[in-house]
LOSELO-381073 format. One record per residue (C-alpha): x, y, z; residue number from 1. Coordinates in steps of 0.1 Angstrom, whole numbers, plus 2048, in hexadecimal, padded with zeros to 3 digits. Example, Ala and Ser with C-alpha at 12.3 -4.5 7.8 and 13.67 -1.06 7.14 Angstrom:
REM residues 2
+-----+-----+-----+-----+
:   x :   y :   z : seq :
+-----+-----+-----+-----+
: 87B : 7D3 : 84E :   1 :
: 889 : 7F5 : 847 :   2 :
+-----+-----+-----+-----+
REM end
This chain:
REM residues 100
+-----+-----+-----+-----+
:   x :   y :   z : seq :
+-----+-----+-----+-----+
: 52E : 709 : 607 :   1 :
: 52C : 71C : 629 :   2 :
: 500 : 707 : 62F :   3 :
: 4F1 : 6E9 : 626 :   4 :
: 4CD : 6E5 : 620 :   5 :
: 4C9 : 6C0 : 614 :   6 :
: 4A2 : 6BF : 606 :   7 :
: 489 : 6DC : 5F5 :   8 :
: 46F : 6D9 : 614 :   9 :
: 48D : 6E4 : 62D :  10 :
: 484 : 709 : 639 :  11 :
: 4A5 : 707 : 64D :  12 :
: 4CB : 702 : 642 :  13 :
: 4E9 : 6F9 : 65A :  14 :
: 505 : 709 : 65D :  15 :
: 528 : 6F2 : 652 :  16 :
: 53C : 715 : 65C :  17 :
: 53A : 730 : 678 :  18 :
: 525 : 74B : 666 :  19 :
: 525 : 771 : 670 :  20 :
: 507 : 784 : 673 :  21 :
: 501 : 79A : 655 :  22 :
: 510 : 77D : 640 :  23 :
: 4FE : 775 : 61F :  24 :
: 4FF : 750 : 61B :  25 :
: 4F6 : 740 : 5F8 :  26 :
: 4E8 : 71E : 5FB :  27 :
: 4DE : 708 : 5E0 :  28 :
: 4B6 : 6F5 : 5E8 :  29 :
: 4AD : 6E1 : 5CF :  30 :
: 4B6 : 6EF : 5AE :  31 :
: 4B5 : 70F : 5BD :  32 :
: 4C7 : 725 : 5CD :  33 :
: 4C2 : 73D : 5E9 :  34 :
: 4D9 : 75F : 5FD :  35 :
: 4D0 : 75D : 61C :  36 :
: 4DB : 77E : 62F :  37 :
: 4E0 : 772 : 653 :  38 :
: 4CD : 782 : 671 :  39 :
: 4E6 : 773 : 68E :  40 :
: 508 : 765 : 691 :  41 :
: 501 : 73F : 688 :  42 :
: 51A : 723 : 696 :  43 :
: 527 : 704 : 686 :  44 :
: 507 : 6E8 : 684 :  45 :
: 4EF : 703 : 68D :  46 :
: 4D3 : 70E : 677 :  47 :
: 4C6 : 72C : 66B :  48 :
: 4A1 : 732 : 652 :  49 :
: 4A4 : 733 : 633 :  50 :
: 482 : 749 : 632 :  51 :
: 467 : 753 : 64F :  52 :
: 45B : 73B : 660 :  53 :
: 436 : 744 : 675 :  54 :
: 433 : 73C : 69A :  55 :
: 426 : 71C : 69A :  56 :
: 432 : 712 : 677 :  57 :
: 447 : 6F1 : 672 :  58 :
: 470 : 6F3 : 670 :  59 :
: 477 : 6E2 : 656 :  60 :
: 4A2 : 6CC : 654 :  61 :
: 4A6 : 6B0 : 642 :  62 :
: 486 : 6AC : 62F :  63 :
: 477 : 6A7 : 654 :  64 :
: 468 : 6C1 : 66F :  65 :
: 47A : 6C2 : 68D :  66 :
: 466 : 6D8 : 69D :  67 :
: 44F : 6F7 : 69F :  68 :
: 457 : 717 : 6A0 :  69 :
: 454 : 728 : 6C3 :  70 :
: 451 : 74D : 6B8 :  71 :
: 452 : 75E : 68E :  72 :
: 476 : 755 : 683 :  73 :
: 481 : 76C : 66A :  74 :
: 49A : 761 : 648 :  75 :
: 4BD : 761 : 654 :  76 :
: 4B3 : 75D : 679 :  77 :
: 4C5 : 73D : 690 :  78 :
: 4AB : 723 : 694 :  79 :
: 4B3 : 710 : 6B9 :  80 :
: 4A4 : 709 : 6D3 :  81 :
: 4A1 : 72B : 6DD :  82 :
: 483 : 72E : 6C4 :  83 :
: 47B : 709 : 6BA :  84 :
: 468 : 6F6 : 6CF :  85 :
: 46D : 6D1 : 6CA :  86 :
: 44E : 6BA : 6BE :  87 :
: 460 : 694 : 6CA :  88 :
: 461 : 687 : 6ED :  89 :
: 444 : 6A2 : 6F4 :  90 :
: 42D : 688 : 713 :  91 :
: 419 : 6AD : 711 :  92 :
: 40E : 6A9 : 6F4 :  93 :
: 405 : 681 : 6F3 :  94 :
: 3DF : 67D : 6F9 :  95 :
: 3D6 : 66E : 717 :  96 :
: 3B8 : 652 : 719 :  97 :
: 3BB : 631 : 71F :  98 :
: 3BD : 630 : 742 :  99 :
: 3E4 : 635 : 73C : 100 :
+-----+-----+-----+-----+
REM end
C-alpha cells in the first residue's frame, strides 16, 4: 500500500510513501480500486486527486471537505495549499450583521 483513501466520497488519497512523478499508484476506495498515474512528485502525508477536481469544487479526505479547490486539479496532481484554499478559520467569509 504506497495511499490511503479511507471513505468512497474522498476525491483525494495521501501518500504513506514518497511517490515519483510518473508513478502509477493503485488504491483501493471502497470496494473498488483505482491506478492513479501521478502528475508530480508527492511526499510522505501529502495528497494527490484521485480524479479532476473543478476550480471551486470541494476536496474531499476523510469523508470531509477540507477545502476548495483554488484552480482545475487534474488526476494524479499534489493537492496542498498551493491549489487548495482552506474553508475553516475563514473571518472573510463569516457574515457580518449584528452590529458585531
Amino acid at each position: 500500500m504506497r495511499a490511503i483513501v479511507l471513505t468512497e466520497k474522498d476525491n483525494v488519497a495521501t501518500a504513506v510513501e514518497n511517490l515519483s512523478a510518473g508513478a502509477e499508484v493503485r488504491v483501493s476506495v471502497g470496494t473498488k480500486e483505482l491506478v492513479v498515474k501521478l502528475v508530480n512528485a508527492i511526499q510522505f502525508g501529502h495528497k494527490f486527486a484521485l480524479k479532476g477536481i473543478s476550480q471551486g469544487g470541494e476536496v474531499i479526505k476523510y469523508g470531509e471537505v477540507m477545502g476548495k479547490a483554488a484552480t482545475d486539479i487534474a488526476p494524479g496532481e499534489h493537492v496542498h495549499v498551493h491549489n487548495v484554499e482552506s474553508q475553516r478559520g475563514r473571518g472573510d467569509l463569516a457574515v457580518k450583521g449584528g452590529g458585531q
